[in-house]
N, C-alpha and C positions, 0 to 999 in steps of 0.2 A: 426170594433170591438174595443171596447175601452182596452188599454195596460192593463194588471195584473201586480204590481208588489208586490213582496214578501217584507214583513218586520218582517227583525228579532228581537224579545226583546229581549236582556241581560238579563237573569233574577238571576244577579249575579254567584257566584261560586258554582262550583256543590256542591251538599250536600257531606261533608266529614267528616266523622267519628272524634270524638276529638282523639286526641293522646294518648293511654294507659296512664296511671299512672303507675309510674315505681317501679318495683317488692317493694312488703313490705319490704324489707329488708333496703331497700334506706331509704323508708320511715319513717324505724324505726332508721335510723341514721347510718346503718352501723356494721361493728363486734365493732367496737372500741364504738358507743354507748350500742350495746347488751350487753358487759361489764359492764357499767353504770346502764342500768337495772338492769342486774342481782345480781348487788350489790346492790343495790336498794330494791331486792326481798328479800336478802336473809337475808339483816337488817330487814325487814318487818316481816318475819315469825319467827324470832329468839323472837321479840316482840310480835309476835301473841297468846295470848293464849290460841288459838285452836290448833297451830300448835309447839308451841316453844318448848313442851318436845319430841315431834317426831323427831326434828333436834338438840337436846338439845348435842347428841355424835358427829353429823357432824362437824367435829372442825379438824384442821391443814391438813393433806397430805387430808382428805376427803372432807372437805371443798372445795378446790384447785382441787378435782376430780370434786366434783357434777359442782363448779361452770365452769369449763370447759367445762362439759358434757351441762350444762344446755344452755350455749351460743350456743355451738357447733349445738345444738336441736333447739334454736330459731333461729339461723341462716340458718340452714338447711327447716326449713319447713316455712320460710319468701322468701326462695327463692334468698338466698345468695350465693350458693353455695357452702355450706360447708358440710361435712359430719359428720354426728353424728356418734359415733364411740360404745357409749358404748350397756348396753344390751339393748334386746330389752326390751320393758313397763313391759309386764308383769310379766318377770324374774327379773329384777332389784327391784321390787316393791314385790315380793314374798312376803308372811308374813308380811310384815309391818302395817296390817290389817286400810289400809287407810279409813278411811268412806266418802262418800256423803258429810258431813258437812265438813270435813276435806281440800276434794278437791275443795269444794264452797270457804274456808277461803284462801288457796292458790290461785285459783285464783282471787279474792279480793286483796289480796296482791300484786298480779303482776299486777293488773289495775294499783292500787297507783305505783310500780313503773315507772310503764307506764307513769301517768301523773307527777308524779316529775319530766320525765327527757320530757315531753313537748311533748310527742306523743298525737295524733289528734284523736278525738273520734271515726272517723270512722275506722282509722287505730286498736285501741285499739279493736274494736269490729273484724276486721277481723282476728288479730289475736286469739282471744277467740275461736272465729268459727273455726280453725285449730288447737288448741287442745280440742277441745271440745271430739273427736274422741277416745284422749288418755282416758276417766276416763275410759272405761270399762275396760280397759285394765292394770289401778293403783289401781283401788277401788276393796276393798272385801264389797260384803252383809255381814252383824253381822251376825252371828250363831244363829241361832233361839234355845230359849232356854224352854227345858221342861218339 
């Protein structure tokens, strides 16, 4: 009987999964860049005029709140670990009778700051996807009037 023998191919390295992308947070630079954003943002909407008579009062100890709170928020839900501390959405945003338009112009605003400070398209878009969540919880529907 003629010998059998076995041949093995290498058929290179096993198939292995690429290496996560490191939490949004990294990718958005950090708390010390979310800073930069948010200052970024907040020149944005002061100039916005969709927005700039709605922040027109946020000025000294409240300025220094929101822009606290607001890092504190992107860092937290970037996956920084930090903890957002203030209210929740829809108690902080009571009354403020934000609209649709309102919260399309904000975020508009936070892309651009986004891309000022050199964030990556796709990054820019995951973060949108993760507040996308907050408008129902900022916006009031207008009062239907009759």
């Amino acid at each position: 009987m003629p010998q059998v023998t076995e041949t093995v191919v290498d058929a290179g390295a096993p198939d292995v999964a690429p290496p996560p992308l490191p939490a949004l947070f990294i990718r958005l630079g950090g708390k010390e860049n979310l800073v930069k954003i948010v200052d970024s943002l907040l020149a944005n909407v002061s100039a916005d005029a969709e927005l700039k008579k709605a922040f027109a009062k946020t000025t000294g100890p409240k300025a220094d709140h929101l822009k606290t709170m607001l890092v504190d928020q992107l860092c937290e839900l970037s996956g920084g670990g930090c903890k957002y501390s203030g209210k929740p959405m829809r108690e902080a945003h009571k009354g403020m009778k934000i609209t649709d338009s309102q919260w399309k112009a904000f975020l508009v605003d936070l892309d651009y700051a986004l891309q000022e400070n050199k964030i990556a398209d796709a990054d820019r878009a995951e973060l949108a996807g993760l507040l996308g969540p907050l408008k129902e919880e900022m916006t009031e529907a207008p009062a239907i009037k009759k």
